[in-house]
N, CA, C and O atoms as a MOPAC input file, in Angstrom:
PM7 MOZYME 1SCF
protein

 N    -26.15900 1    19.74300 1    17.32800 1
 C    -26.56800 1    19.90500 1    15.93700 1
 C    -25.79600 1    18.90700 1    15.07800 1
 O    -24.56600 1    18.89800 1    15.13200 1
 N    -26.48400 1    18.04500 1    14.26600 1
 C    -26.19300 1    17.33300 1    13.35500 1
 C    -26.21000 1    17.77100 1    12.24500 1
 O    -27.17200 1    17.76600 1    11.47700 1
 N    -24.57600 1    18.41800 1    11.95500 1
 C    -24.97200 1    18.81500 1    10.39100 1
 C    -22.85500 1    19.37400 1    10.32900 1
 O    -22.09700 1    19.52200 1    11.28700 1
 N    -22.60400 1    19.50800 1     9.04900 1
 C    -21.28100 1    20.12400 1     8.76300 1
 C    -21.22500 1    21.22200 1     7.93600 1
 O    -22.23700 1    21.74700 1     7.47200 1
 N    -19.50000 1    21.80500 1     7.60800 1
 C    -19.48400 1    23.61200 1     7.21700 1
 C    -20.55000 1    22.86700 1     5.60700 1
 O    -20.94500 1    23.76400 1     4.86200 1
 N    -20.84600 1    21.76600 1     5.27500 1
 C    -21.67700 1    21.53600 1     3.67000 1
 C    -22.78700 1    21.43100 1     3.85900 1
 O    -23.42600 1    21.04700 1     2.88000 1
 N    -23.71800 1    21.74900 1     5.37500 1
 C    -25.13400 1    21.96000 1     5.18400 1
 C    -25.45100 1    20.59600 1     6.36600 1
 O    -24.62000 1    20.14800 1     7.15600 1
 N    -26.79200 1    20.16000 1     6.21100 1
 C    -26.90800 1    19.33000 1     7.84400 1
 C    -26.83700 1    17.20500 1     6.74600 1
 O    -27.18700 1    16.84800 1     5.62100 1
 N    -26.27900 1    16.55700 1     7.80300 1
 C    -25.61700 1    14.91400 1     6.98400 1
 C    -26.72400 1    14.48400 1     7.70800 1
 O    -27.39200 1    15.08400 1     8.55000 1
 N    -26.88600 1    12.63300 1     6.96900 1
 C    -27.71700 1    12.24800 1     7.61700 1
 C    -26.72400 1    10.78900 1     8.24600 1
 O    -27.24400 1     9.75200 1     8.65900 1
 N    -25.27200 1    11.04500 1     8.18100 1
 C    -23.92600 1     9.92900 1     8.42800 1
 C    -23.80500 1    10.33900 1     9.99000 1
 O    -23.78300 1    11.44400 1    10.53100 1
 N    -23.71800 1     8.66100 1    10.64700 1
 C    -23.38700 1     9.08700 1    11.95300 1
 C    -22.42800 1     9.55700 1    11.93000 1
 O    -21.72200 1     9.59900 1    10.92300 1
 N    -21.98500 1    10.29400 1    13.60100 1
 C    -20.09800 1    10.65600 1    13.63600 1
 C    -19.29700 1     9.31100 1    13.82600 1
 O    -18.12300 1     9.22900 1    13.46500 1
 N    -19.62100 1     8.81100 1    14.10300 1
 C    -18.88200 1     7.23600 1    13.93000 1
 C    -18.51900 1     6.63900 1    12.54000 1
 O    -17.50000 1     5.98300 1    12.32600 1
 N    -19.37500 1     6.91200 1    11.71800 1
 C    -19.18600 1     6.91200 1    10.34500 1
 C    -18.00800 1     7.79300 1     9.59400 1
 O    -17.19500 1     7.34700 1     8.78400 1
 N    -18.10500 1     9.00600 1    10.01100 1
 C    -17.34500 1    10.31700 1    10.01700 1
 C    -16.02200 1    10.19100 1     9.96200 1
 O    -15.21300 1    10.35000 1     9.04700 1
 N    -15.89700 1     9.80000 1    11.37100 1
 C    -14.46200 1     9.42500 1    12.12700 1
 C    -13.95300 1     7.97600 1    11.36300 1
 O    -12.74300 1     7.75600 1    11.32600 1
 N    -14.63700 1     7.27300 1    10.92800 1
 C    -14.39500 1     5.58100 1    10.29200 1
 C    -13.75500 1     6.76300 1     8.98400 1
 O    -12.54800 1     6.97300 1     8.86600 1
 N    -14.53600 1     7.25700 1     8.32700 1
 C    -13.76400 1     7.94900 1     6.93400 1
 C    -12.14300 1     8.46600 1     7.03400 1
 O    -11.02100 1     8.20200 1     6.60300 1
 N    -12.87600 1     9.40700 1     7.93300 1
 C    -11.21200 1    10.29100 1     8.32600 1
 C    -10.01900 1     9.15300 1     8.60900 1
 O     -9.03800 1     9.12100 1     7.86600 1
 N    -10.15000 1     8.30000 1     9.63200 1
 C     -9.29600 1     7.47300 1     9.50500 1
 C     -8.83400 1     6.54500 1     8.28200 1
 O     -7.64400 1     6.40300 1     7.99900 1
 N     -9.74800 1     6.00200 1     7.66800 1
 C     -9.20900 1     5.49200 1     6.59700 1
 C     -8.49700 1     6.11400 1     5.62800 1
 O     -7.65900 1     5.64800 1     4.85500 1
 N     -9.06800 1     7.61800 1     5.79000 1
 C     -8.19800 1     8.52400 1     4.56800 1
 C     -7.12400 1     9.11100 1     4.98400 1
 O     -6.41400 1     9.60200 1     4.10600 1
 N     -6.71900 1     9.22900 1     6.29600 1
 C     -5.44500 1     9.40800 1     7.00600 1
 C     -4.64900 1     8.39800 1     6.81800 1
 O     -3.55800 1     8.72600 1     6.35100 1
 N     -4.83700 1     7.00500 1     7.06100 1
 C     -3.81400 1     6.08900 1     6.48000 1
 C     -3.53300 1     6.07500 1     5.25300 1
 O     -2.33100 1     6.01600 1     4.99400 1
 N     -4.64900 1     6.12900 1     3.92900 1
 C     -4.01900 1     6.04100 1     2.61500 1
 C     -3.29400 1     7.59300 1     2.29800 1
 O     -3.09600 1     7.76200 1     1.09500 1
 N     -2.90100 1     8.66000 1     3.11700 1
 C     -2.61900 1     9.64400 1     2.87800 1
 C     -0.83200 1     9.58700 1     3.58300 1
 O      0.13200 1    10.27100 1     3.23800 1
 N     -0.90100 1     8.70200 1     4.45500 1
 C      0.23200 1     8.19700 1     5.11500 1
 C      1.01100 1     7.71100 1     4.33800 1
 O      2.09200 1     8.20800 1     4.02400 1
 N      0.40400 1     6.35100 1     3.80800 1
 C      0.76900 1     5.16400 1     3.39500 1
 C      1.41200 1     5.68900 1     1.56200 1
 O      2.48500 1     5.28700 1     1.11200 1
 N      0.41000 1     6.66200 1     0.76500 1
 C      0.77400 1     7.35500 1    -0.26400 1
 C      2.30100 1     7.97500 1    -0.01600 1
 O      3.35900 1     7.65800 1    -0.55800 1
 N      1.98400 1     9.11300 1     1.14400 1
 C      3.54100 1     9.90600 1     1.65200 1
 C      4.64100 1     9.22600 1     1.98900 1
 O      5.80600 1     9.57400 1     1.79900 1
 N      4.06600 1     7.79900 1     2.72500 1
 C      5.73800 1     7.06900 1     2.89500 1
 C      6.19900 1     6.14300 1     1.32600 1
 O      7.33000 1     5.78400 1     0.99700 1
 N      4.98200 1     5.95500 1     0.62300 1
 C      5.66200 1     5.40500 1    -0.80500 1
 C      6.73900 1     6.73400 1    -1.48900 1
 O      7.92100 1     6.69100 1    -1.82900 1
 N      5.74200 1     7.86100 1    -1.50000 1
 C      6.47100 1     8.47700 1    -2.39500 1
 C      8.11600 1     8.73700 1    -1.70200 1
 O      9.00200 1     8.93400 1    -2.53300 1
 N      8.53600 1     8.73700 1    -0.13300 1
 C      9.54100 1     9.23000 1     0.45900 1
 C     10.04300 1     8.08900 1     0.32100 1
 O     11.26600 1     8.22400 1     0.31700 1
 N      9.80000 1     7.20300 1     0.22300 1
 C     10.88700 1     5.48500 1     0.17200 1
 C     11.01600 1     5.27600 1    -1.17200 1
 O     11.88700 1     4.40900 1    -1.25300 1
 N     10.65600 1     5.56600 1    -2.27800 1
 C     10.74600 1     5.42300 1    -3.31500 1
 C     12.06600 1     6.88900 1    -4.03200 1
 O     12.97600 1     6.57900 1    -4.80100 1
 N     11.89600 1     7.98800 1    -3.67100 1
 C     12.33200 1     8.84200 1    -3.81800 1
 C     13.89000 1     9.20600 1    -2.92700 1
 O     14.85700 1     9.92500 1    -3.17900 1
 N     13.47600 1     8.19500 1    -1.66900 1
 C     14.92800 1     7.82000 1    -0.80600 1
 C     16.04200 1     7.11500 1    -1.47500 1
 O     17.25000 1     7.31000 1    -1.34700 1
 N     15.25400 1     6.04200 1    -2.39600 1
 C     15.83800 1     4.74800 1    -3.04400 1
 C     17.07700 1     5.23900 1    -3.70200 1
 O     18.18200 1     4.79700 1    -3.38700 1
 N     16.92600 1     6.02700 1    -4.49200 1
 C     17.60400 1     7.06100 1    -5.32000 1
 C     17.23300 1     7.25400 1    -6.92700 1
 O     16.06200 1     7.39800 1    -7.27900 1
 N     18.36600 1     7.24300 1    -7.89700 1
 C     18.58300 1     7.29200 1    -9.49900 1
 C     17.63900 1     5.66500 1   -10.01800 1
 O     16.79900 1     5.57300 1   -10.91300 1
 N     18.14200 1     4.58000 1    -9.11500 1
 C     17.57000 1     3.48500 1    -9.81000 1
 C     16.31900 1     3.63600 1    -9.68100 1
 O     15.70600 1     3.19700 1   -10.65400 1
 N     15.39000 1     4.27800 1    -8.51600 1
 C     14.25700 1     3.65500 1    -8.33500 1
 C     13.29900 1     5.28400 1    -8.79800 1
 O     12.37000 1     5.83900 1    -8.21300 1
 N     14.06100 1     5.65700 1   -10.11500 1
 C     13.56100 1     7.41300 1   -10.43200 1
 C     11.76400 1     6.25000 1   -10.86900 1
 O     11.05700 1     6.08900 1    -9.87400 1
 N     11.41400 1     5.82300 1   -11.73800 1
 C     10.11400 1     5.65300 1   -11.77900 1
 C      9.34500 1     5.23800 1   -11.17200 1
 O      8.18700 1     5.65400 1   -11.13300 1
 N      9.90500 1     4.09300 1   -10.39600 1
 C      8.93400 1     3.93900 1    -9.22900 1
 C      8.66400 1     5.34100 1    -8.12000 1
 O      7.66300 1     5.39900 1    -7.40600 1
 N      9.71300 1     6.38700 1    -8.13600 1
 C      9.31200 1     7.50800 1    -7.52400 1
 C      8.36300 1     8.50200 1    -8.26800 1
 O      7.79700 1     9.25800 1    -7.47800 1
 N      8.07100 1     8.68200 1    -9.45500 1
 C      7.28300 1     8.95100 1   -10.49100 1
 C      5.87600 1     8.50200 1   -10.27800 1
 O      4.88500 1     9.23200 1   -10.25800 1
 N      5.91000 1     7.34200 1   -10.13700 1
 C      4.43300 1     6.23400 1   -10.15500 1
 C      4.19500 1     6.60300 1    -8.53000 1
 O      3.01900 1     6.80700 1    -8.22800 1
 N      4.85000 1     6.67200 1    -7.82200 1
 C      4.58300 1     6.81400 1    -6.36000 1
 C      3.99200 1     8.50600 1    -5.92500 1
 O      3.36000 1     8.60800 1    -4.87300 1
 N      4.20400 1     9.60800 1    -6.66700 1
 C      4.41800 1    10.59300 1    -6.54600 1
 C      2.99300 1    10.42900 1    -7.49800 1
 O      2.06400 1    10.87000 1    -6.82200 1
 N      2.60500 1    10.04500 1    -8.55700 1
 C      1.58500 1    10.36900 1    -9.08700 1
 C      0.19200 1     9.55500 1    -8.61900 1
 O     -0.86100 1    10.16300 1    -8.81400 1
 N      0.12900 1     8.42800 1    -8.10900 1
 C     -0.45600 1     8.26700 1    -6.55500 1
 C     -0.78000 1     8.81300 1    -5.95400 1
 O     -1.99300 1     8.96400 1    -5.80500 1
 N      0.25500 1     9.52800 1    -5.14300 1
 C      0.26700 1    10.55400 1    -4.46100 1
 C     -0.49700 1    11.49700 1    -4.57100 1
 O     -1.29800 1    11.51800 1    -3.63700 1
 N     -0.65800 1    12.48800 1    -5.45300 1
 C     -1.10000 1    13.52100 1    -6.14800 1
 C     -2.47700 1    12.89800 1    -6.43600 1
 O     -3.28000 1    13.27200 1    -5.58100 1
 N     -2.89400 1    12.26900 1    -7.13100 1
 C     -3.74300 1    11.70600 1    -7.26100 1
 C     -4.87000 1    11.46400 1    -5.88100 1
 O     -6.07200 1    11.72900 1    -5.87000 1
 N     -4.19600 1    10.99000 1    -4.98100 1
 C     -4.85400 1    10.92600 1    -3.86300 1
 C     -5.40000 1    12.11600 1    -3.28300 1
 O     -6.57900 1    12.37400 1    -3.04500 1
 N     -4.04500 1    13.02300 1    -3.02900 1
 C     -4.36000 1    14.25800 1    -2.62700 1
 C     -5.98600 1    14.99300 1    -3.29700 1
 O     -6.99000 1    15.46300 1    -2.76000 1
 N     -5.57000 1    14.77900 1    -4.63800 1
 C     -6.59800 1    15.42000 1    -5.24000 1
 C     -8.29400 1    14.95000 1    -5.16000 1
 O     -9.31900 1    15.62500 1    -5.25300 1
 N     -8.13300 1    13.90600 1    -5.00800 1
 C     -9.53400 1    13.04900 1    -4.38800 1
 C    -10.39500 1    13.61800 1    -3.26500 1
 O    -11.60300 1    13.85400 1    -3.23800 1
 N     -9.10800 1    13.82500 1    -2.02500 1
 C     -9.37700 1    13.76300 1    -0.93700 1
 C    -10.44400 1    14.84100 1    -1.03600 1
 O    -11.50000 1    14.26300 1    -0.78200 1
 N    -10.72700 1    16.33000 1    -1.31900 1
 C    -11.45400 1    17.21700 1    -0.93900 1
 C    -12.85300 1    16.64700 1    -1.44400 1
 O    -13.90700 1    16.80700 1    -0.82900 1
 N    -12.71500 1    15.94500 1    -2.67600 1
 C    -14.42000 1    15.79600 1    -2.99600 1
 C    -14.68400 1    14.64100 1    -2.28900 1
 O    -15.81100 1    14.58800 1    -1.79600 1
 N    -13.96600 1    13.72300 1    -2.10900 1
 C    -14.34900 1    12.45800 1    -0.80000 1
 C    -15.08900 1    12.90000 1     0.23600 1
 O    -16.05500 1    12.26500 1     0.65900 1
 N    -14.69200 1    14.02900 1     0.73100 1
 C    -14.86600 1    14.51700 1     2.28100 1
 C    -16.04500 1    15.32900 1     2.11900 1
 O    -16.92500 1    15.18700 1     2.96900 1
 N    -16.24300 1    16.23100 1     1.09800 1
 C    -17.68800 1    16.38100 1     0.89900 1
 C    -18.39100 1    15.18300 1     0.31400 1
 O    -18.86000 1    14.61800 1     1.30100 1
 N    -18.61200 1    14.71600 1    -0.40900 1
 C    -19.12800 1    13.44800 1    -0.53800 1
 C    -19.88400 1    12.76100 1     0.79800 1
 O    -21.10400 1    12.59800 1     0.83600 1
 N    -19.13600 1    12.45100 1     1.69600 1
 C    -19.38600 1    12.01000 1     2.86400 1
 C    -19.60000 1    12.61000 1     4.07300 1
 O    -19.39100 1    12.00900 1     5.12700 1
 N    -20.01800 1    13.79800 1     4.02300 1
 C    -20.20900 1    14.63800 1     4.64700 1
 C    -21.51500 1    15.14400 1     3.99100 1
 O    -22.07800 1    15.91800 1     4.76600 1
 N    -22.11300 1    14.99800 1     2.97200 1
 C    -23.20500 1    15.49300 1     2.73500 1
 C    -24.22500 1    14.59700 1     3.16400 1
 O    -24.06000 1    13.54900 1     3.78800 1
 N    -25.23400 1    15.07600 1     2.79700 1
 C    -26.96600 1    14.37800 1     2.63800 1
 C    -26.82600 1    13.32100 1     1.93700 1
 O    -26.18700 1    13.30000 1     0.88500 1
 N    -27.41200 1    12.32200 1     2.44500 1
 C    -27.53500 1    10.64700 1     2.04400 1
 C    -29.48600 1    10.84400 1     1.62900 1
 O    -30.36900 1    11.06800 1     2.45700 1
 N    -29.62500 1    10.69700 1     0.38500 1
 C    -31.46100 1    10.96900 1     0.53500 1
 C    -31.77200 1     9.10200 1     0.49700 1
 O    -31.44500 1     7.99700 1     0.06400 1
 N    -32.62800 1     9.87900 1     1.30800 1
 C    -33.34200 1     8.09300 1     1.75400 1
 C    -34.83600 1     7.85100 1     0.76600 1
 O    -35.84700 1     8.55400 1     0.75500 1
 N    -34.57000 1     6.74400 1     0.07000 1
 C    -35.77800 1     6.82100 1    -0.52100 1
 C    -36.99900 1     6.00400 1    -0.37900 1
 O    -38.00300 1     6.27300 1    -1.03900 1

C-alpha cells in the first residue's frame, strides 16, 4: 500500500527517504551549531542565541515539512 498515517501520497519512497535525509542533516547540523556555539562560552552568548533560534526555528518547520511531503501531489 502506497499511502502514509496523512492519507494515500502520490511521492515515491525514494523521494521519501531523499526528504528524511536531508532533514536529518539540517537537524544535525542546526544541533551541532547550537552546542558549539553555546560550548564557546560568555563571548560567543549571541552567536548561541542566533544558533538556538535556528534551531527552534527548524524544529518548528519540521512537522509541517513532513506532512507537506507526505501528502497528495494533484496532478493536473
Amino acid at each position: 500500500m502506497n499511502g502514509t498515517t496523512f492519507g494515500p501520497t502520490t511521492r515515491s519512497g525514494f523521494d521519501r527517504l531523499a526528504f528524511a535525509l536531508v532533514a536529518f542533516v539540517a537537524l544535525f547540523v542546526a544541533g551541532w551549531l547550537v552546542a558549539a556555539a553555546l560550548a564557546a562560552g560568555v563571548g560567543s552568548l549571541l552567536a548561541g542565541v542566533l544558533s538556538l533560534a535556528v534551531g527552534v526555528a527548524v524544529l518548528s518547520a519540521m512537522p509541517f515539512a513532513f506532512v507537506r511531503a507526505m501528502s497528495v501531489v494533484p496532478v493536473e
